[in-house]
ROGUNU-610279 format. One record per residue: residue number from 1; residue in one letter; x, z, y of N, C-alpha, C in turn. Coordinates in Angstrom, 3 decimals. Atoms other than C-alpha are relative to their C-alpha. Layout:
! residues N
- pos / code / n.px / n.pz / n.py / ca.px / ca.pz / ca.py / c.px / c.pz / c.py
- NUM / A / X / Z / Y / X / Z / Y / X / Z / Y
...
//
This chain:
! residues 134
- pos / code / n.px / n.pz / n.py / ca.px / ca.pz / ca.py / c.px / c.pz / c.py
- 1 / X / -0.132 / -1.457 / -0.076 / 186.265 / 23.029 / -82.868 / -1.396 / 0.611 / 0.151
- 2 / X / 1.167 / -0.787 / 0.349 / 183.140 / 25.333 / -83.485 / -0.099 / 0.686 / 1.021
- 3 / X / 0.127 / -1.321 / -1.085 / 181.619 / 27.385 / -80.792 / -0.439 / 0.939 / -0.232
- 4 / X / 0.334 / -0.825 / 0.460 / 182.183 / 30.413 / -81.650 / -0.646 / 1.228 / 0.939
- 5 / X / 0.715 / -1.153 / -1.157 / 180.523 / 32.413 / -78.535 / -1.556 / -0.562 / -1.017
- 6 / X / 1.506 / 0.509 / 0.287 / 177.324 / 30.637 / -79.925 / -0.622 / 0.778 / -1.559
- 7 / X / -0.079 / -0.665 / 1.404 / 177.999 / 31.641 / -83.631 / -0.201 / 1.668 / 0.139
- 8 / X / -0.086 / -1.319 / -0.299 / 178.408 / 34.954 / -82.421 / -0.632 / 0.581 / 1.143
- 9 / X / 0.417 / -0.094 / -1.164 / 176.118 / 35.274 / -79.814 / -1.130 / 1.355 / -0.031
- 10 / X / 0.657 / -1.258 / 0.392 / 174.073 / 38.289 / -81.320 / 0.893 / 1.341 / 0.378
- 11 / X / -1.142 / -0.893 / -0.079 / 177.349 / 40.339 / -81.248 / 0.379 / -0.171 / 1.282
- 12 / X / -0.423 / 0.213 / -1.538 / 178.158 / 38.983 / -77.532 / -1.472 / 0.790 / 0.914
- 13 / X / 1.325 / -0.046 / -0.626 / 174.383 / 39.490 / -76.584 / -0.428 / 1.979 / -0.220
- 14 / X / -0.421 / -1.255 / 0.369 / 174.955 / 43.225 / -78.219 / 1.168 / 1.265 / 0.903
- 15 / X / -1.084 / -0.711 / -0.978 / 177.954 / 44.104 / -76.384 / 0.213 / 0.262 / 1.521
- 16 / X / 0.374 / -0.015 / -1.522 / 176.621 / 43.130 / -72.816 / -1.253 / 1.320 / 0.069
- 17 / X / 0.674 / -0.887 / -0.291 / 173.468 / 45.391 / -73.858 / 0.562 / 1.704 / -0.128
- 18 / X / -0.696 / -0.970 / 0.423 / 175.797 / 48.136 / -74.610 / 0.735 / 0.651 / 1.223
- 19 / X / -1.164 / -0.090 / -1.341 / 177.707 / 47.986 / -70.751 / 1.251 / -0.333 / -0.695
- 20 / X / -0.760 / 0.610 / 0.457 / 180.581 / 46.312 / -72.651 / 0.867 / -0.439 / 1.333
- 21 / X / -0.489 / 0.016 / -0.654 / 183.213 / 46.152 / -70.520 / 1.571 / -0.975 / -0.271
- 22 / X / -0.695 / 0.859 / -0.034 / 185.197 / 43.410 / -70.990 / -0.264 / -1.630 / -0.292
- 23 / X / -0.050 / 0.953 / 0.272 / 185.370 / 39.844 / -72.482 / 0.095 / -0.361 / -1.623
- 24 / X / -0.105 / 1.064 / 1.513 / 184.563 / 37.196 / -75.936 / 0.386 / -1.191 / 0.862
- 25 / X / -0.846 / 1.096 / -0.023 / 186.895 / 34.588 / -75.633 / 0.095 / -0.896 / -0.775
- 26 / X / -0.706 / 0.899 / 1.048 / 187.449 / 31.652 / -77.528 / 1.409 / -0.416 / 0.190
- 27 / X / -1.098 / 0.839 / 0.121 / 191.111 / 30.456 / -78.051 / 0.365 / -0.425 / -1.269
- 28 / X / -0.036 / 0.468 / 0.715 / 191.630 / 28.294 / -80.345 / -1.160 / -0.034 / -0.983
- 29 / X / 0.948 / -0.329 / 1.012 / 190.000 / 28.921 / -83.857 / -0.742 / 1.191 / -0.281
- 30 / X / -0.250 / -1.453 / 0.238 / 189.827 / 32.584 / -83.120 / -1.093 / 0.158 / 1.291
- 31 / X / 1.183 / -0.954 / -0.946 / 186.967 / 34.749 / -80.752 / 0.864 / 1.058 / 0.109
- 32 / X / -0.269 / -1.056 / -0.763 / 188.557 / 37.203 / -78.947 / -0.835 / 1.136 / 1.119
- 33 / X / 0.642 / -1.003 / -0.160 / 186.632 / 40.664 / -78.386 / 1.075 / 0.935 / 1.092
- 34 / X / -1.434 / -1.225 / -1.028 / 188.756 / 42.995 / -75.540 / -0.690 / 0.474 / 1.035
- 35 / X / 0.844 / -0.913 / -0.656 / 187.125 / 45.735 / -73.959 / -0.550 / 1.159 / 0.080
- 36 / X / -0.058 / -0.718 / -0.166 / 186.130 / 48.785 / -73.283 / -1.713 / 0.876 / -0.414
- 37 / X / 1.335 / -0.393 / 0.263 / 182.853 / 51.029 / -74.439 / 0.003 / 1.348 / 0.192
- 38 / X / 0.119 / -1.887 / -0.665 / 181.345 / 54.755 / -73.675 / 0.049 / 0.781 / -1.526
- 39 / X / 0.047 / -0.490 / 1.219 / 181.415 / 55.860 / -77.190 / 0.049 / -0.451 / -1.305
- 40 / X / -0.427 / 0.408 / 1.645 / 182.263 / 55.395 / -81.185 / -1.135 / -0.646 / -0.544
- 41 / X / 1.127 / 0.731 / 0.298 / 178.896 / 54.797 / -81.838 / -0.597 / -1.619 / 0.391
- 42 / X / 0.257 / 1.359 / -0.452 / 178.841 / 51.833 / -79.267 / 0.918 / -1.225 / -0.383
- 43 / X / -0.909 / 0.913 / 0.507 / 181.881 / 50.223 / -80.795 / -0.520 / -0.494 / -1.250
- 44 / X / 0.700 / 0.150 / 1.578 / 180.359 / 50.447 / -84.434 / -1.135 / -1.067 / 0.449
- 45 / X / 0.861 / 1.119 / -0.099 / 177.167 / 48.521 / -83.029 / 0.216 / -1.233 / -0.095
- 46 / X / -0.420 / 1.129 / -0.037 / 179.067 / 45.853 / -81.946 / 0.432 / -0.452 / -1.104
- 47 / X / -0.671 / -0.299 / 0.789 / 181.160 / 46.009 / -84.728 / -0.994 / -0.489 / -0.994
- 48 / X / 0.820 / 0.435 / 0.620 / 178.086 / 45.602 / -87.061 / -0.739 / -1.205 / 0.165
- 49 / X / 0.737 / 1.403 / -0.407 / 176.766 / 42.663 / -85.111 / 1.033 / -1.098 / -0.244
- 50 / X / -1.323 / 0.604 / 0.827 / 180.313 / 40.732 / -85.815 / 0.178 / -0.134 / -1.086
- 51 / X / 0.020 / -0.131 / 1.085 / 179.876 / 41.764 / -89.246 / -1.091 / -0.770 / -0.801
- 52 / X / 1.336 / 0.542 / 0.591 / 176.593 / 39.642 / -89.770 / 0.374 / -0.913 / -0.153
- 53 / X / -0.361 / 1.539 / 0.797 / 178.269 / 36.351 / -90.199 / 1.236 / 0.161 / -1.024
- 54 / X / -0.773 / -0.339 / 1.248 / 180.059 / 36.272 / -93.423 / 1.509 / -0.287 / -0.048
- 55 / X / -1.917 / 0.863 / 0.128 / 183.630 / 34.197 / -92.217 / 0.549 / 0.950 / 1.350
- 56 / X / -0.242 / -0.897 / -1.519 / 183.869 / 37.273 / -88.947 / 1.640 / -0.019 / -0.706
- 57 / X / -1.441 / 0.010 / -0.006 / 187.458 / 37.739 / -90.696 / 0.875 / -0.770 / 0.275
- 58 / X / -1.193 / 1.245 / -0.579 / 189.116 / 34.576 / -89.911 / -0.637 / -0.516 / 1.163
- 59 / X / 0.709 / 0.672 / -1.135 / 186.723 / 34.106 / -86.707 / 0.365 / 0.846 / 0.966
- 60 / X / 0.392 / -0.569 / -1.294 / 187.144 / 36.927 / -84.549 / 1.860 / 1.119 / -0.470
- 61 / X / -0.923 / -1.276 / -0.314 / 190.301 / 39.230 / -83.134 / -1.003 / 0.755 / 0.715
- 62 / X / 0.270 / -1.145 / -0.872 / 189.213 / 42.780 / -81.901 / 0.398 / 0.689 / 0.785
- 63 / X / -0.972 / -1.579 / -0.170 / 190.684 / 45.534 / -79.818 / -1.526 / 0.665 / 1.305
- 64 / X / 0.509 / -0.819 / -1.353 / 187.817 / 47.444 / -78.137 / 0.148 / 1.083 / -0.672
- 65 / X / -0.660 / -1.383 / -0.138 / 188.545 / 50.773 / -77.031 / -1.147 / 1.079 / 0.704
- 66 / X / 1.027 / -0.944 / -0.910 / 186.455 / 53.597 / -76.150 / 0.405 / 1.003 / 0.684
- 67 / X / -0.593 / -0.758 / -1.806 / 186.769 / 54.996 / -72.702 / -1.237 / 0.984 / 0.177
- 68 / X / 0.810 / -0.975 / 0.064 / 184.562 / 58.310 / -72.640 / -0.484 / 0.246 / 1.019
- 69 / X / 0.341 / 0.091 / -1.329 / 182.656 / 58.608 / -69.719 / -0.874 / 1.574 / -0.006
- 70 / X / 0.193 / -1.175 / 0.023 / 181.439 / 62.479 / -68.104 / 0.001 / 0.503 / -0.950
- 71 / X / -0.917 / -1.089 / 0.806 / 183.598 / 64.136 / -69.959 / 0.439 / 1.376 / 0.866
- 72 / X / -0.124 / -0.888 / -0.826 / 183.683 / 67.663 / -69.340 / 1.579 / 0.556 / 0.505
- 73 / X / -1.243 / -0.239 / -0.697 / 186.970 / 68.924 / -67.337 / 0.131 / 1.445 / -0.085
- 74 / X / -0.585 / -1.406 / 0.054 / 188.336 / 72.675 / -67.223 / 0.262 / -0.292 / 1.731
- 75 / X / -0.463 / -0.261 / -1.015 / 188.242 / 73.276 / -63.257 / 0.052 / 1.436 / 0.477
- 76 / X / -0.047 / -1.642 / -0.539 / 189.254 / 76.580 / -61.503 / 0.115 / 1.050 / -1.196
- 77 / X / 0.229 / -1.205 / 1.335 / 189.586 / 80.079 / -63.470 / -0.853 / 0.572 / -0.496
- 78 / X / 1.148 / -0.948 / 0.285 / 186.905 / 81.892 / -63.106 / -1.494 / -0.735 / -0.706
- 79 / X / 0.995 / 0.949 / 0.079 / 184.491 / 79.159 / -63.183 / -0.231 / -0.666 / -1.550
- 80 / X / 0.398 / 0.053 / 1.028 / 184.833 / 78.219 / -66.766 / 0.438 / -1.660 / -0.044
- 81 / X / -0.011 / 1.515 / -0.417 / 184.380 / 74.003 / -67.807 / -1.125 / -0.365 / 0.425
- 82 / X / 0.653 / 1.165 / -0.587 / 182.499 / 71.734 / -65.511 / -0.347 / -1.257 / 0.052
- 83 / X / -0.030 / 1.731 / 0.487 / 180.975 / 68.716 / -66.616 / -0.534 / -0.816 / 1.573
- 84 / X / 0.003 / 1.190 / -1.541 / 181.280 / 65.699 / -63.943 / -0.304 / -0.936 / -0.843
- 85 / X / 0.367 / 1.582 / -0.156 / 180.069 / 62.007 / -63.799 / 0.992 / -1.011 / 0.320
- 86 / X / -0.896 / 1.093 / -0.092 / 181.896 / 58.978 / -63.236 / -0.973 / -1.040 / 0.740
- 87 / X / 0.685 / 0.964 / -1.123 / 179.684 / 56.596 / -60.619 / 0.338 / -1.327 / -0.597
- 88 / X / -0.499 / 1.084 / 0.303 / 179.020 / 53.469 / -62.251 / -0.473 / -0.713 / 1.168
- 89 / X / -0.112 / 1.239 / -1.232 / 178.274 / 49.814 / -60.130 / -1.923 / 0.553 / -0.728
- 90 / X / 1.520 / -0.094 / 0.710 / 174.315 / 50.199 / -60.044 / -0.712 / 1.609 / -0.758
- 91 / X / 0.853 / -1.553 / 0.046 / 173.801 / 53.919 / -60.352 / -0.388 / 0.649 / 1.189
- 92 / X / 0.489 / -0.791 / -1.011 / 171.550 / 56.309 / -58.107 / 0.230 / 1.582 / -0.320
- 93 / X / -0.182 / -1.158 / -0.051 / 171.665 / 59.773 / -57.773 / -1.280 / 0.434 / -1.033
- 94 / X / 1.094 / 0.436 / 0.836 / 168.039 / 59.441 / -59.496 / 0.456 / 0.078 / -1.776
- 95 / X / 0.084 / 0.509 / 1.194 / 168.943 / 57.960 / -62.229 / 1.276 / 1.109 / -0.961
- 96 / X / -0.869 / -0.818 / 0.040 / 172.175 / 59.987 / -62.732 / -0.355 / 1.127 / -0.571
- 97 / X / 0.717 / -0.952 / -0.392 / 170.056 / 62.942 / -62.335 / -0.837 / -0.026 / -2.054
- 98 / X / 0.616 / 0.575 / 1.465 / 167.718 / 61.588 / -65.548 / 1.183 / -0.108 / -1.141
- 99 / X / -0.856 / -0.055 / 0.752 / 170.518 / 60.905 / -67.453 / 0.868 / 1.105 / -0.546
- 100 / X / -0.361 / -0.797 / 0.888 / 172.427 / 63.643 / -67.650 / -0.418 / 1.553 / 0.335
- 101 / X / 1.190 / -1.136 / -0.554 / 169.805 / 66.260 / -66.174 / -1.628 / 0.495 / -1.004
- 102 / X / 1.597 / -0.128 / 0.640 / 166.791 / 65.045 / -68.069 / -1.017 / -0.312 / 1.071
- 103 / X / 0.960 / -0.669 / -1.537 / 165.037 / 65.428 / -64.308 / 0.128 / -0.879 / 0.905
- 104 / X / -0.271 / 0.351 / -0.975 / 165.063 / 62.610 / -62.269 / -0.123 / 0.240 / 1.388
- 105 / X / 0.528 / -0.552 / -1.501 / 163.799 / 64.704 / -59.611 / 1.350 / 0.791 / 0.397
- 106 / X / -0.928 / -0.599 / 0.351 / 166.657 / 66.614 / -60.289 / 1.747 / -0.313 / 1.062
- 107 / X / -1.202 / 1.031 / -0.366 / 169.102 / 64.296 / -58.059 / 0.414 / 0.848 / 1.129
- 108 / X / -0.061 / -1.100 / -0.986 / 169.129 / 66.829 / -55.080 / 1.208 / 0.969 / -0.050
- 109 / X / -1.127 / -0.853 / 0.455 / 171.111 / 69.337 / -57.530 / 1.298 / -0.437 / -0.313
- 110 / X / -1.672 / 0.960 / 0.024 / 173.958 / 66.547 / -58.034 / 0.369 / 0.080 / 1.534
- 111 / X / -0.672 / 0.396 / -1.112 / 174.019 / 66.141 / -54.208 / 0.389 / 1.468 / 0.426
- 112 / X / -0.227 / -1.247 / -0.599 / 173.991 / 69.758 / -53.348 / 1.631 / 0.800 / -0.640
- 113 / X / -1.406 / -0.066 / 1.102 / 177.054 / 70.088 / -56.193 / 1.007 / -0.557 / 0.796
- 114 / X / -1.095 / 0.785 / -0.487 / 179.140 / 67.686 / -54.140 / -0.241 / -0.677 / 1.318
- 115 / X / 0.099 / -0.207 / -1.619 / 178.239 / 68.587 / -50.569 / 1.439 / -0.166 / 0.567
- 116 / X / -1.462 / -0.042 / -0.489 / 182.484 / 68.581 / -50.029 / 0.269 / -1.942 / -0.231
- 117 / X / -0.407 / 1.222 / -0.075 / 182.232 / 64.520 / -50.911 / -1.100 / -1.046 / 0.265
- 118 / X / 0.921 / 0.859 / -0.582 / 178.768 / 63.227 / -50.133 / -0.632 / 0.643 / 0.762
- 119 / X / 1.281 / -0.467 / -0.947 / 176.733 / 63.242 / -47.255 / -1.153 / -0.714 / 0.377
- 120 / X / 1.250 / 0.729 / -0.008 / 173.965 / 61.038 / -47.886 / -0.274 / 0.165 / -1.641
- 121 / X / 0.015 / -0.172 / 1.649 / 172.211 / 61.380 / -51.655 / -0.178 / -1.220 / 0.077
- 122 / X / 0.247 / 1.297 / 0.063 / 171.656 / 57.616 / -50.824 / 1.560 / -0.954 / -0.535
- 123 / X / -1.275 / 0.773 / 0.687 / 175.296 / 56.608 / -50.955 / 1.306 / 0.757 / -0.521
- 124 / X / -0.811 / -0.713 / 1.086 / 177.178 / 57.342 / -53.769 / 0.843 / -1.216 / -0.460
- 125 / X / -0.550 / 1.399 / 0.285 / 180.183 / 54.785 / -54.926 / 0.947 / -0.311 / -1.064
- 126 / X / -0.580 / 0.146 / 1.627 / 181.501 / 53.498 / -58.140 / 1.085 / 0.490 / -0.572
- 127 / X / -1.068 / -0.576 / -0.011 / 184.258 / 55.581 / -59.085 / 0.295 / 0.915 / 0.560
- 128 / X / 0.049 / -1.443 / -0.522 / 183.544 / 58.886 / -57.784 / -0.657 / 0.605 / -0.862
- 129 / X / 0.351 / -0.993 / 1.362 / 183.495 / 61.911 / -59.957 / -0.559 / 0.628 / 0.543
- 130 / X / 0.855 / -1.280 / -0.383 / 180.878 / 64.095 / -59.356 / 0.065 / 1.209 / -0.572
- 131 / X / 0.059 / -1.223 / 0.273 / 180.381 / 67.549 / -60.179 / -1.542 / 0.113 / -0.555
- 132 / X / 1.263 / -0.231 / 0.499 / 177.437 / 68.335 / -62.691 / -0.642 / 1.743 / 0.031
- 133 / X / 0.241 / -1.206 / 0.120 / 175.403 / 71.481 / -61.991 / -0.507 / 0.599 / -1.038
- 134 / X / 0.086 / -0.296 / 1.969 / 174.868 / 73.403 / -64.926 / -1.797 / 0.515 / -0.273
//
């Protein structure tokens, strides 16, 4: 039996740099792809790196799915929509801040946004939606 993590290790090595959120499997004759990504564009990458060995059709099952991450929300009336965050494993307020601020200095105006759920800008925890100031 062929190892196909190895064969395909550009497309595995692709999908981890991507935050790829799941698993390549081998069972049997078949590579199994199942998992989760932040956008269409990041599925296609992968997607193209799978596509570089010429037998990917009888080598590999797919199903990744893209899970959209700070996505903006409709809160309150008056207020209009509010784009929030999603706290990954290994994010700072910093970095957060840079990302979808531009400003890593900027991290202050995330904590001051969500004075009702943090009270340290130090700890912030994976799966808490923040509030983005505009």
């Amino acid at each position: 039996m062929a190892d196909l993590r190895a064969k395909y290790d550009q497309a595995i090595q692709t999908a981890k740099r991507l935050g790829f959120q799941g698993a390549a499997t081998q069972e049997g004759d078949r590579l199994h792809f199942k998992g989760t990504v932040h956008s269409e564009d990041e599925k296609n990458q992968i997607w193209n790196a799978i596509k570089t060995v010429p037998d990917w059709r009888t080598d590999i099952n797919a199903d990744i799915q893209v899970v959209p991450q700070a996505e903006p929300v409709a809160v309150g009336t008056a207020g209009g929509a509010v784009r929030t965050y999603t706290v990954k494993s290994g994010d700072t307020l910093s970095k957060i801040a840079k990302e979808t601020l531009g400003d890593a200095n900027a991290y202050m105006k995330i904590f001051n946004a969500n004075k009702d759920q943090l009270s340290d800008p130090d700890k912030i925890k994976p799966g808490q939606v923040l509030k983005l100031p505009a």
